[in-house]
C-alpha positions as CSV (number, residue, x, y, z in Angstrom):
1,X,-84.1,192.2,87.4
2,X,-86.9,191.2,85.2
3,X,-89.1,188.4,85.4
4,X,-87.6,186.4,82.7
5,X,-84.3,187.0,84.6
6,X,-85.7,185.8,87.7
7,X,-87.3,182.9,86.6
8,X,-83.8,181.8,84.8
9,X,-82.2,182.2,88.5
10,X,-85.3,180.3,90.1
11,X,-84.2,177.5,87.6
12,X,-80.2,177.3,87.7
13,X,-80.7,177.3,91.8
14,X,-83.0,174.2,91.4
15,X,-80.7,172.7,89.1
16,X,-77.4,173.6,91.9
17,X,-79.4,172.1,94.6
18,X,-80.4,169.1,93.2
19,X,-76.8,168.9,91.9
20,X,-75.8,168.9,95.3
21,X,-78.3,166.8,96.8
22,X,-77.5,164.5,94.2
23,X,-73.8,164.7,95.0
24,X,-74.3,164.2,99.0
25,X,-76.5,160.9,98.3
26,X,-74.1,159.5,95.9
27,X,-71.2,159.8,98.6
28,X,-73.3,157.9,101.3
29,X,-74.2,155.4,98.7
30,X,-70.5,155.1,97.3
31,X,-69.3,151.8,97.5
32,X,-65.5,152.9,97.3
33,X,-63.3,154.0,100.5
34,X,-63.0,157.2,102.5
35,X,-59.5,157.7,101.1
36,X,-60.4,157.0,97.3
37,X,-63.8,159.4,98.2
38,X,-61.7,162.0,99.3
39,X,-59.4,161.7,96.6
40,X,-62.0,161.8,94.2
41,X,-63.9,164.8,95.1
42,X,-60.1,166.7,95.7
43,X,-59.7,165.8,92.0
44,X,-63.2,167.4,91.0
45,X,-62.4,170.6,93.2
46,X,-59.2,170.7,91.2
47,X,-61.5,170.2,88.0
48,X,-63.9,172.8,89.1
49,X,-61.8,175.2,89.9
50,X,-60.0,175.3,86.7
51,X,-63.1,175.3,84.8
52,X,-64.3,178.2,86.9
53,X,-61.4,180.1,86.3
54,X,-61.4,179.8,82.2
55,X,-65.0,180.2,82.7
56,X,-64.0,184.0,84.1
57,X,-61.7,184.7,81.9
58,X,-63.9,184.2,79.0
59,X,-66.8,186.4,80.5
60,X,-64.0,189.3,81.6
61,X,-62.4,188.9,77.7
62,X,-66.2,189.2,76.7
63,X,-67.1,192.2,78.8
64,X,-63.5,194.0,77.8
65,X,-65.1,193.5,73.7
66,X,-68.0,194.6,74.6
67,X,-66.4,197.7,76.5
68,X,-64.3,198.5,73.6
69,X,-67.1,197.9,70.9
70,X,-69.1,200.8,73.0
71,X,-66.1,203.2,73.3
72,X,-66.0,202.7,69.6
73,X,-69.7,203.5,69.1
74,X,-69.3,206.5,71.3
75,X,-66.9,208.2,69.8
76,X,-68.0,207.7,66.5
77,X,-71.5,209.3,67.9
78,X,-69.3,212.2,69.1
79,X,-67.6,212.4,65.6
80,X,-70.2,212.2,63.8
81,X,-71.6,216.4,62.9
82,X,-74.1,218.0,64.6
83,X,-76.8,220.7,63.0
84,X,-77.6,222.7,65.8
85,X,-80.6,225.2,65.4
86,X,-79.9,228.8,65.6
């Protein structure tokens, strides 16, 4: 991985943690009940989970372009004539 790579995962696991830390004070701190809590983060699961999943399927309909965009390239590289020398 290169260094401008690593320092971009350095930086989105800060971000998750305080994300999380930020989440866990905010539900000690909540002034609503345990049932509407619960209810609450079930209904941002639900939220999360279907944003993950569009999420994958736009990077797998990305990667399948790209995949088909380098077939292409290929086989016009191997169409393409070749001078050989003798």
């Amino acid at each position: 991985m290169s260094e401008q790579g690593k320092q971009a995962a350095k930086v989105a696991a800060m971000i998750a943690g305080g994300a999380l830390i930020g989440a866990g004070l905010g539900l000690l701190f909540a002034p609503q009940s345990g049932a509407e809590t619960r209810r609450d983060i079930g209904r941002a699961a639900k939220k999360a989970q279907l944003q993950a999943t569009r999420w994958s399927r736009s990077v797998q309909s990305g990667m399948q372009e790209v995949m088909n965009r380098s077939k292409q390239l290929v086989q016009r590289h191997d169409a393409q004539p070749r001078i050989e020398a003798a």
